[in-house]
BAZAKOL-683818 format. One record per residue (C-alpha): x, y, z. Coordinates in nm, 4 decimals. Layout:
(r (X Y Z))
...
//
This chain:
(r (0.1633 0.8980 1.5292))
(r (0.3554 1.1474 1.7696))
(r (0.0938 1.1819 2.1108))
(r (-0.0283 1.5465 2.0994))
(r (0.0692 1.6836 2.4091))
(r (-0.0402 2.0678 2.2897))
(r (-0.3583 2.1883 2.0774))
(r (-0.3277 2.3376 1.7726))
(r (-0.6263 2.5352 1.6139))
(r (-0.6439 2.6021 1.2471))
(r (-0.8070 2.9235 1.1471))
(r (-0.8117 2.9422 0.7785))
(r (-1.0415 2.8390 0.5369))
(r (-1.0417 2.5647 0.2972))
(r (-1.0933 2.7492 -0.0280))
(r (-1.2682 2.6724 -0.3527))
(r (-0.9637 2.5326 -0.6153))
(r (-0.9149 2.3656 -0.8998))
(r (-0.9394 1.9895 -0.8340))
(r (-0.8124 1.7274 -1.0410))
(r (-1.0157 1.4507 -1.1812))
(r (-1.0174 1.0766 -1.0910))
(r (-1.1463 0.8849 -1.3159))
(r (-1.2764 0.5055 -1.2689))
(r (-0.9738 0.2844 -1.4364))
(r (-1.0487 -0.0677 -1.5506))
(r (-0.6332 -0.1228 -1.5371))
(r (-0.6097 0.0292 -1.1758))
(r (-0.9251 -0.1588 -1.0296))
(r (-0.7710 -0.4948 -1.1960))
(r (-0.4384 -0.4622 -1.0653))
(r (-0.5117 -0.3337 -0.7136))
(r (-0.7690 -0.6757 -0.6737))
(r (-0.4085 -0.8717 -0.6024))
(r (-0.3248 -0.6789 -0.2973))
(r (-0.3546 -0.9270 -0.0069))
(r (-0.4210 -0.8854 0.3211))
(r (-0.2404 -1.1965 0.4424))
(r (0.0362 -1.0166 0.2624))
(r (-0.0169 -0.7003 0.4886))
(r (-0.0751 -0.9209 0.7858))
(r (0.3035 -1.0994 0.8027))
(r (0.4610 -0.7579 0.7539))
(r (0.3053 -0.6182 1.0797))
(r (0.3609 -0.9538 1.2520))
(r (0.7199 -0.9565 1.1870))
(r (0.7734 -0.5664 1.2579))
(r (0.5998 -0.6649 1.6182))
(r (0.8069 -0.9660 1.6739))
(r (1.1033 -0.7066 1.6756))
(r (0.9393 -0.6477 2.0335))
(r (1.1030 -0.2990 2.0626))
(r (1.1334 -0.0322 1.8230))
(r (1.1724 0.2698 2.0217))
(r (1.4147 0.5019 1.8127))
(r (1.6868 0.5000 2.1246))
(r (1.7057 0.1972 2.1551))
(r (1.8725 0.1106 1.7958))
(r (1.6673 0.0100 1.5189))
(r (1.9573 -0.1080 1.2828))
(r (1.8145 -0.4506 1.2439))
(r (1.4553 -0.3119 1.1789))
(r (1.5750 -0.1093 0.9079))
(r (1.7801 -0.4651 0.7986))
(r (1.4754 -0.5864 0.7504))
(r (1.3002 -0.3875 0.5305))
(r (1.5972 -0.3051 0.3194))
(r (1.5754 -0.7046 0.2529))
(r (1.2147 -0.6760 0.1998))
(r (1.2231 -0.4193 -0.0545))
(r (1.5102 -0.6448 -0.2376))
(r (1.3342 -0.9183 -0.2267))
(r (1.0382 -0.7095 -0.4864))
(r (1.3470 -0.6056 -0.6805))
(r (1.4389 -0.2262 -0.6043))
(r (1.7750 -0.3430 -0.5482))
(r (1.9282 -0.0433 -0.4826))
(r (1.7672 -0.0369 -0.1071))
(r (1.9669 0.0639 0.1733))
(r (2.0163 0.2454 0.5523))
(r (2.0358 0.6066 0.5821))
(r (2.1906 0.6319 0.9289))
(r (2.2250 0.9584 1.0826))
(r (2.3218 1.1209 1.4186))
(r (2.1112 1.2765 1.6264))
(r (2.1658 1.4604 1.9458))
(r (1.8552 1.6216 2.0971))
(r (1.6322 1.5629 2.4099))
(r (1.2651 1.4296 2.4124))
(r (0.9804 1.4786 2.7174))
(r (1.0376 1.0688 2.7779))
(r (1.4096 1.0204 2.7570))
(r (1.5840 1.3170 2.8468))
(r (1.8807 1.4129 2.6509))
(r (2.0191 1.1284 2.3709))
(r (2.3155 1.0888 2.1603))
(r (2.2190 0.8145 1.8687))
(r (2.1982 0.7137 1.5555))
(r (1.9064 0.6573 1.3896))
(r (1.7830 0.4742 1.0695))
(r (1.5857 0.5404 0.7561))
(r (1.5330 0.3195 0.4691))
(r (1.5154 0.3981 0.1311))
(r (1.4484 0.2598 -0.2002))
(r (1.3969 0.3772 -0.5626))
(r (1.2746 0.2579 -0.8634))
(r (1.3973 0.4837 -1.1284))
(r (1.1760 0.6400 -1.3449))
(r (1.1875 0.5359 -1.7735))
(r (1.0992 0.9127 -1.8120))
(r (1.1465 1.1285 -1.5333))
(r (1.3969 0.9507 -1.2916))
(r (1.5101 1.2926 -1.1324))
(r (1.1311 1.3568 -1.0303))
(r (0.9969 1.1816 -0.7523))
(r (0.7013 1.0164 -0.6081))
(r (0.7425 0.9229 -0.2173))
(r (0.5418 0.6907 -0.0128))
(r (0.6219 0.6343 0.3467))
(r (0.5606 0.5704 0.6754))
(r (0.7430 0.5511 1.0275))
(r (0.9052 0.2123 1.1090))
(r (0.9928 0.3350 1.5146))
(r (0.6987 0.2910 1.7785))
(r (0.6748 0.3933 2.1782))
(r (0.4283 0.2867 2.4524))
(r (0.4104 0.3803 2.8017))
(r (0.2067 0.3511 3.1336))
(r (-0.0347 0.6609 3.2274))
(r (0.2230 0.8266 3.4030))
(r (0.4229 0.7988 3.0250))
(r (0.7250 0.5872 3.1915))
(r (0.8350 0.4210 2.8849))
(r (0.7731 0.0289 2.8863))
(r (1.0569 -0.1705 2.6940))
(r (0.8166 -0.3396 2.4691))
(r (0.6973 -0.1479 2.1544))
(r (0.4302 -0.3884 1.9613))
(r (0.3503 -0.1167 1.7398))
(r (0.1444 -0.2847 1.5416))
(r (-0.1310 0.0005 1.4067))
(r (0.1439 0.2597 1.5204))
(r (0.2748 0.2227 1.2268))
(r (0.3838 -0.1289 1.1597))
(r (0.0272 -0.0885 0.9494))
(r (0.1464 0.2428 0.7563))
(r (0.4919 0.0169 0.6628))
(r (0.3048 -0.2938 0.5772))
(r (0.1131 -0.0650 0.3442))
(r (0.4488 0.0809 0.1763))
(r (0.5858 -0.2657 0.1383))
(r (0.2868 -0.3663 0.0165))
(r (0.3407 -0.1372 -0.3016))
(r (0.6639 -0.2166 -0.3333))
(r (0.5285 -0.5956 -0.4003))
(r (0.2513 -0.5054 -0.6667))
(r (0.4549 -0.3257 -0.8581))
(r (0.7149 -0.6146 -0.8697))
(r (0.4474 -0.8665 -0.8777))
(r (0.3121 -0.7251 -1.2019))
(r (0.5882 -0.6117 -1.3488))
(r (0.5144 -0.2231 -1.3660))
(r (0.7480 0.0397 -1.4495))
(r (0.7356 0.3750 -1.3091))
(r (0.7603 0.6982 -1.6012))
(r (0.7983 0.8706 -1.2466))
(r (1.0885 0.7886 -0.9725))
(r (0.8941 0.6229 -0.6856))
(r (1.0614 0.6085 -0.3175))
(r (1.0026 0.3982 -0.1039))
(r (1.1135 0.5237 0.2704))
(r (1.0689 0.4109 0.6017))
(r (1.1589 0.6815 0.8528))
(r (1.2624 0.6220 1.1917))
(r (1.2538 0.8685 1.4929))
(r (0.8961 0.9826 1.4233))
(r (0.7857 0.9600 1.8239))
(r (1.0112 1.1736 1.9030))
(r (0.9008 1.4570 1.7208))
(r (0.9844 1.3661 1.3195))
(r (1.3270 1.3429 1.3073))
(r (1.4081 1.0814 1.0254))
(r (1.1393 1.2394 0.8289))
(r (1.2710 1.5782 0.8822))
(r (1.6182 1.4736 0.7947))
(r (1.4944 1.3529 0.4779))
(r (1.2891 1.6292 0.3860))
(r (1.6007 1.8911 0.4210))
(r (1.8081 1.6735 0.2513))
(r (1.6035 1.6487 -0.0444))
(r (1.4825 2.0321 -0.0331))
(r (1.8759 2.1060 -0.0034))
(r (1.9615 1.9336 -0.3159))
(r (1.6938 2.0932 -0.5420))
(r (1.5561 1.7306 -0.5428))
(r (1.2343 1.7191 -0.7245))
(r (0.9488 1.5991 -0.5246))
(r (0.6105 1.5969 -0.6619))
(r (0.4224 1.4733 -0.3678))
(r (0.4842 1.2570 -0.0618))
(r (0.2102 0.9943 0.0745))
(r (0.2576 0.9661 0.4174))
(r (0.0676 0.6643 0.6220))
(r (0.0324 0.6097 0.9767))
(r (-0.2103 0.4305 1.2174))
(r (-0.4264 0.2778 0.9137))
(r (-0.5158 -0.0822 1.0752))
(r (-0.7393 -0.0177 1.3150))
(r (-1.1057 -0.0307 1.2018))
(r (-1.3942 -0.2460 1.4158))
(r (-1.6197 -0.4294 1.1092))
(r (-1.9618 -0.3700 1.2556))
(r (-1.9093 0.0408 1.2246))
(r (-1.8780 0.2165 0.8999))
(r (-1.5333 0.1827 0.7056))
(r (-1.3578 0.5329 0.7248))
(r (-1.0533 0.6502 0.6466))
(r (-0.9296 1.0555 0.7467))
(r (-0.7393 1.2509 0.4669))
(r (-0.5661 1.5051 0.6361))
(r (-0.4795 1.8031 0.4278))
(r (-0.2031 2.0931 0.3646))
(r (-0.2863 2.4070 0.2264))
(r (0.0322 2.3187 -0.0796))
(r (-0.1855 2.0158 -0.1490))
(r (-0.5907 2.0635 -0.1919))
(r (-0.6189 1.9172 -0.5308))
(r (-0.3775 1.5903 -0.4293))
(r (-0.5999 1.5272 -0.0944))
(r (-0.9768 1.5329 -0.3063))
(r (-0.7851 1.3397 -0.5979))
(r (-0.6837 1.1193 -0.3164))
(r (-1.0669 1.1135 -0.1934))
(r (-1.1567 1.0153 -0.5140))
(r (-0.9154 0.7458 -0.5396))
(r (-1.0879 0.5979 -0.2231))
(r (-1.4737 0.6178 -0.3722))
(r (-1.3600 0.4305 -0.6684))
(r (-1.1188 0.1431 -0.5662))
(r (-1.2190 0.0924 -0.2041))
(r (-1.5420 -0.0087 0.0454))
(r (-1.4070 0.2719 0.2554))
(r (-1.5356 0.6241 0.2878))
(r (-1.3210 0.9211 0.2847))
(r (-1.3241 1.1881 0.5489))
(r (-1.1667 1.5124 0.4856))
(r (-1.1717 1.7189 0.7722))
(r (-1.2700 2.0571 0.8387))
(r (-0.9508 2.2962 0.9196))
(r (-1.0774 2.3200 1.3011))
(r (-1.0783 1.9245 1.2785))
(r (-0.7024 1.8975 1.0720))
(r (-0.4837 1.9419 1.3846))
(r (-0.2913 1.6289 1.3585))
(r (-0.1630 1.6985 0.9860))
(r (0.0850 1.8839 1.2010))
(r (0.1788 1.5291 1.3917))
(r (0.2951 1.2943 1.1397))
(r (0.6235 1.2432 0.8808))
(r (0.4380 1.4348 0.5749))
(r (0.4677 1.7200 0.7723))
(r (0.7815 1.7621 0.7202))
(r (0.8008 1.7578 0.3873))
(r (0.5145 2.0098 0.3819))
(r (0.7716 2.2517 0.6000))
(r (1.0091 2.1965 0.2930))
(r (0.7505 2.3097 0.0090))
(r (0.6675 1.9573 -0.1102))
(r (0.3087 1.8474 -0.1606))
(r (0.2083 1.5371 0.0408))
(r (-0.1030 1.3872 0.2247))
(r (-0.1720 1.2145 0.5724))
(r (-0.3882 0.8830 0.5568))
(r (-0.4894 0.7415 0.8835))
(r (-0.7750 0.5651 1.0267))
(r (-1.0664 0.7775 1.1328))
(r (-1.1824 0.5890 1.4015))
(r (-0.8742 0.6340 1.6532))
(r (-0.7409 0.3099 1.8121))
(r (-0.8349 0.2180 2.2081))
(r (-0.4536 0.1017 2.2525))
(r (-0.2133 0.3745 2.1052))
(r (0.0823 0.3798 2.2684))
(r (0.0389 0.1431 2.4931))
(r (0.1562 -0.3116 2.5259))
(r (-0.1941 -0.3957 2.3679))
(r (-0.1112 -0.2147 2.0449))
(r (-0.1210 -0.5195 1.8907))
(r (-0.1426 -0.7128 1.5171))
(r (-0.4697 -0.9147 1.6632))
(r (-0.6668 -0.6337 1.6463))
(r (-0.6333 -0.5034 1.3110))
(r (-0.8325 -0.4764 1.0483))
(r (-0.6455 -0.6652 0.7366))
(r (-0.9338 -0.6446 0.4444))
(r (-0.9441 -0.2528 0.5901))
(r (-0.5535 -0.2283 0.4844))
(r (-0.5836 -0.3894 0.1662))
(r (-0.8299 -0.1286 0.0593))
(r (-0.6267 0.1599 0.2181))
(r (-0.3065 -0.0528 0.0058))
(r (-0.5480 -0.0313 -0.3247))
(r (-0.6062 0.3537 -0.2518))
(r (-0.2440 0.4333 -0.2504))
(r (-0.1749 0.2178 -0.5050))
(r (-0.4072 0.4176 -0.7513))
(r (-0.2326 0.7048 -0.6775))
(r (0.1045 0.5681 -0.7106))
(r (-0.0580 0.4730 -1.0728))
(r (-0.1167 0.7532 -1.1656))
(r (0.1011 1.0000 -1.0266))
(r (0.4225 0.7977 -1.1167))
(r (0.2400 0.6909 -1.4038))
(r (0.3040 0.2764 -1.3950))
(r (0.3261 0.1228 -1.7304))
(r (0.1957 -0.2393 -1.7802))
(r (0.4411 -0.4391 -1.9772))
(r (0.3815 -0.6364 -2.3331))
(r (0.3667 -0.9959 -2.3589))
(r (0.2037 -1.1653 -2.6093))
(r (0.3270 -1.5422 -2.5257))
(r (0.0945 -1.8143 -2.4667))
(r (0.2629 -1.9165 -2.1563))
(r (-0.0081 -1.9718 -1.8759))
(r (0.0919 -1.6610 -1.5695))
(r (0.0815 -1.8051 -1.2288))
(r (-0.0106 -1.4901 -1.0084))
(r (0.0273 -1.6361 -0.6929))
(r (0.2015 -1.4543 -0.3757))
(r (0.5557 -1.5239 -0.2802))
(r (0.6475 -1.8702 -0.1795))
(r (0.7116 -1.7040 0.1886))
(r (0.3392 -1.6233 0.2400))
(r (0.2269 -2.0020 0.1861))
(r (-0.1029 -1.9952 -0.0209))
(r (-0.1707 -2.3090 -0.1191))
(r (-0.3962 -2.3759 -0.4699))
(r (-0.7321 -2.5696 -0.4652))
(r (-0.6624 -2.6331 -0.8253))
(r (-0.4413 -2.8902 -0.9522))
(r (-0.4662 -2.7837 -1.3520))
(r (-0.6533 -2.5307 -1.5138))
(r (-0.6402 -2.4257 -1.9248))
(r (-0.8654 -2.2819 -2.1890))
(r (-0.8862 -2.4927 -2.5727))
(r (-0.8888 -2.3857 -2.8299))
(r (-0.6751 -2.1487 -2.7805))
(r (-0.6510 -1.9603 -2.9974))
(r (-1.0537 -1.9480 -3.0346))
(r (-1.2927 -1.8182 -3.2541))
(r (-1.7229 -1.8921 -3.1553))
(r (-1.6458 -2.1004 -2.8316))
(r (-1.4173 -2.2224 -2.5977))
(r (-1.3850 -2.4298 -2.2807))
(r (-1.2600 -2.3564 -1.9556))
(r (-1.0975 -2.6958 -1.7962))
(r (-1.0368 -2.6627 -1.4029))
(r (-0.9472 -2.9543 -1.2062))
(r (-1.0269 -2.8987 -0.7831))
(r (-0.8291 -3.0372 -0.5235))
(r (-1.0566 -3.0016 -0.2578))
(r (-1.3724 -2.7626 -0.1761))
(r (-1.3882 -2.4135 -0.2513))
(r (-1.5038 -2.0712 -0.3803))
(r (-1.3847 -1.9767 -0.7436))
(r (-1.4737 -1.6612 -0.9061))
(r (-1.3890 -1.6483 -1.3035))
(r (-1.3250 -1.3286 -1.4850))
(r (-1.2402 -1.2695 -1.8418))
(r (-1.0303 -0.9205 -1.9042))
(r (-0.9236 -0.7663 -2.2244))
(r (-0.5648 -0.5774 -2.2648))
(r (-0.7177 -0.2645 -2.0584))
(r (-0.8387 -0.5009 -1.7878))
(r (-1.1902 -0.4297 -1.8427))
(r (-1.3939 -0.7060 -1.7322))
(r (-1.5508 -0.8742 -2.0715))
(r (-1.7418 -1.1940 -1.8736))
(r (-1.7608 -1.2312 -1.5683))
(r (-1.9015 -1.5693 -1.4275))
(r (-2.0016 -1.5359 -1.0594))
(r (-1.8510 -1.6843 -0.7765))
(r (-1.9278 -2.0529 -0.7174))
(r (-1.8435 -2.3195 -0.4621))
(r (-1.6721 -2.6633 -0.6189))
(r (-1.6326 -2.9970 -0.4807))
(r (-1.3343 -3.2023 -0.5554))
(r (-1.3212 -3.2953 -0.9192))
(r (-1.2492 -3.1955 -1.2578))
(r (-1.5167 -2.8969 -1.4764))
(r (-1.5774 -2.8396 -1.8103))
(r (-1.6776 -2.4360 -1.8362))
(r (-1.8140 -2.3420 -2.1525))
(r (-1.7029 -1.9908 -2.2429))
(r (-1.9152 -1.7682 -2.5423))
(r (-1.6899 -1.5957 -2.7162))
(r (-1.8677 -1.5276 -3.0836))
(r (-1.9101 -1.1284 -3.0081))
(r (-1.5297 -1.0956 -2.8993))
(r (-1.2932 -0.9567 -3.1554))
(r (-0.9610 -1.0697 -3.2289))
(r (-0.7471 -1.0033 -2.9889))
(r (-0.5479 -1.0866 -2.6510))
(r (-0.7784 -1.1602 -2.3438))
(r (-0.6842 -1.3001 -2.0029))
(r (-0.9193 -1.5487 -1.7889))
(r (-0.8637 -1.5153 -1.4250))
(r (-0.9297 -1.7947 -1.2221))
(r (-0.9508 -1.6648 -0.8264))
(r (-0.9334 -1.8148 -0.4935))
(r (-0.9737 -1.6587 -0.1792))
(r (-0.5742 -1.6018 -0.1518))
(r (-0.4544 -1.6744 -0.5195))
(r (-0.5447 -1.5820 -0.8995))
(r (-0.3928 -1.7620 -1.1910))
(r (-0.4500 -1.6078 -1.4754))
(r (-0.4461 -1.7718 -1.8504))
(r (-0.3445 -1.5604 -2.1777))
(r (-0.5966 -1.6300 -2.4212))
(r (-0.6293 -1.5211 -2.8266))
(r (-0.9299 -1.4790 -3.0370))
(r (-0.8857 -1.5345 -3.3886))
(r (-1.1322 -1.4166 -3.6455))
(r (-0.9240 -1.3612 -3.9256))
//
């Protein structure tokens, strides 16, 4: 987030509109449960072990990075968008540079020329009190958090399969300390080519949040964009333990500070998440990934993730096989299984079935049984096993026919089983 060195005041009025309903989805709730903090955690880890990411200083082989991120969940298609910039800043004086943003698409089935954008900036700064740069940039909440979020998407929608009716970008934007310059080259590029953007969600400084005061999260608001930020407030009271904050206009000043912005200069609707109680170390060496909040991303992940679902308007694929899914995390996150085998017989099943887990070692299981929608059908409560093998009987005279899935979850891992009833 860019320091505010002068005050804004709004003066308008937030005034009375049309607002757009949220509903409570079964589908979205599912889904979103597989976003993983641990997940979140390694991408701001290895965004701080850059050690500097100030934007003059060349952040080729940060944007590297990500572009190989985003491959690795598929959107192949990711790639630099260098850029020179000449300008001067309060901290460096005048600069001659390139800079890079990242970008990646998955096409839409429906509407590939229309566009849904989630970002965040991948550059950071910190300096001293008399704001001489240091040549360390941890970054971590500013904003390795808000790009750990937008990679975060990227892997849910890979890791379920989910395809977009909607184009969804994925961009990292470098520059942002230094007064929103990869955003804003973005933004004018897009706006110059008549490109069709229906909204931009913008993220930045959304790890830091102490666990023994209330969760919050600030939606900060543009007058293009009423309807998206409440939608996005709803989005928040349904999938999430955190509570939304939408500030007053007097109290919106630092909309003005951040990438969406920009796009807001252009025309384009967009919204600002960030957290609402304001980190002790911004800007500064202690900015660091041991003092984040992880759970607190994954919920602002599952928030944005709703609205990705619906605004891009994801579509779950069909499979019918009675091959057993094994939703684990990628191999590079290193979640090992308590279970050693797990299946449901008979399968198909008609009054009864049982459940057969077999437990490596100690720990908490949770079962769930979903139909096609992902609403929850039975739902067995989280236990604690020893090492061994169980028998779980599951009732299943009052299901109809149909395709069900049992999820089996662990602290860090679900597997899931496709399961038929057959009445017929």
């Amino acid at each position: 987030m860019k320091k505010l060195i002068y005050l804004f005041f709004s003066c308008f009025f937030l005034f009375h509109c049309n607002i757009l309903s949220a509903q409570f989805n079964p589908i979205i709730d599912s889904l979103a449960r597989y976003i993983n903090a641990d997940s979140l955690a390694r991408t701001v880890r290895d965004l701080e072990n850059f050690g500097d990411r100030f934007a003059t200083r060349d952040n080729k082989d940060v944007a590297e990075y990500l572009v190989q991120r985003l491959k690795s969940y598929g959107i192949d298609n990711a790639a630099i968008d260098s850029f020179r910039v000449t300008g001067s800043s309060f901290f460096t004086g005048e600069f001659d540079v390139n800079m890079y943003n990242v970008k990646g698409r998955i096409s839409g089935s429906e509407q590939p020329d229309s566009v849904i954008i989630i970002g965040a900036h991948l550059d950071a700064i910190s300096y001293n009190r008399y704001y001489q740069l240091y040549a360390q940039t941890p970054g971590a909440d500013d904003n390795a958090s808000g790009i750990a979020v937008m990679i975060e998407m990227a892997r849910i929608i890979h890791f379920h399969n989910l395809t977009p009716n909607i184009s969804i970008d994925f961009m990292a934007f470098d520059g942002e300390e230094l007064g929103l310059i990869g955003s804003d080259y973005d933004a004018r590029c897009r706006a110059d080519s008549n490109e069709n953007v229906l909204l931009m969600l913008n993220n930045d400084m959304v790890g830091y949040q102490p666990d023994t005061i209330l969760w919050e999260v600030k939606l900060s608001w543009y007058d293009n964009s009423i309807d998206i930020v409440h939608k996005m407030r709803e989005y928040c009271e349904n999938y999430t333990a955190i509570t939304p904050i939408i500030p007053d206009s007097a109290n919106n000043n630092i909309a003005k500070y951040s990438d969406s912005y920009s796009y807001y200069l252009e025309g384009f609707k967009t919204v600002f998440s960030s957290e609402n109680w304001f980190s002790p170390y911004y800007h500064t060496l202690n900015d660091s990934s041991t003092f984040l909040n992880y759970n607190y991303m994954a919920d602002i992940a599952r928030m944005n993730f709703a609205a990705l679902f619906d605004f891009s308007r994801l579509q779950l694929p069909i499979d019918t096989s009675d091959t057993p899914i094994d939703t684990t995390l990628p191999s590079a996150i290193s979640l090992p299984s308590a279970l050693s085998h797990y299946s449901i017989y008979p399968n198909p099943a008609t009054e009864r079935a049982t459940l057969q887990i077999s437990v490596n070692e100690e720990t908490a299981i949770q079962i769930v049984i979903t139909d096609m929608t992902g609403r929850k059908i039975i739902e067995f409560p989280e236990t604690t096993y020893a090492s061994g093998n169980y028998n779980i009987l599951i009732n299943c005279s009052s299901l109809a026919s149909g395709l069900y899935f049992c999820r089996i979850m662990e602290k860090n891992r679900v597997s899931t089983i496709k399961w038929i009833i057959s009445k017929s």
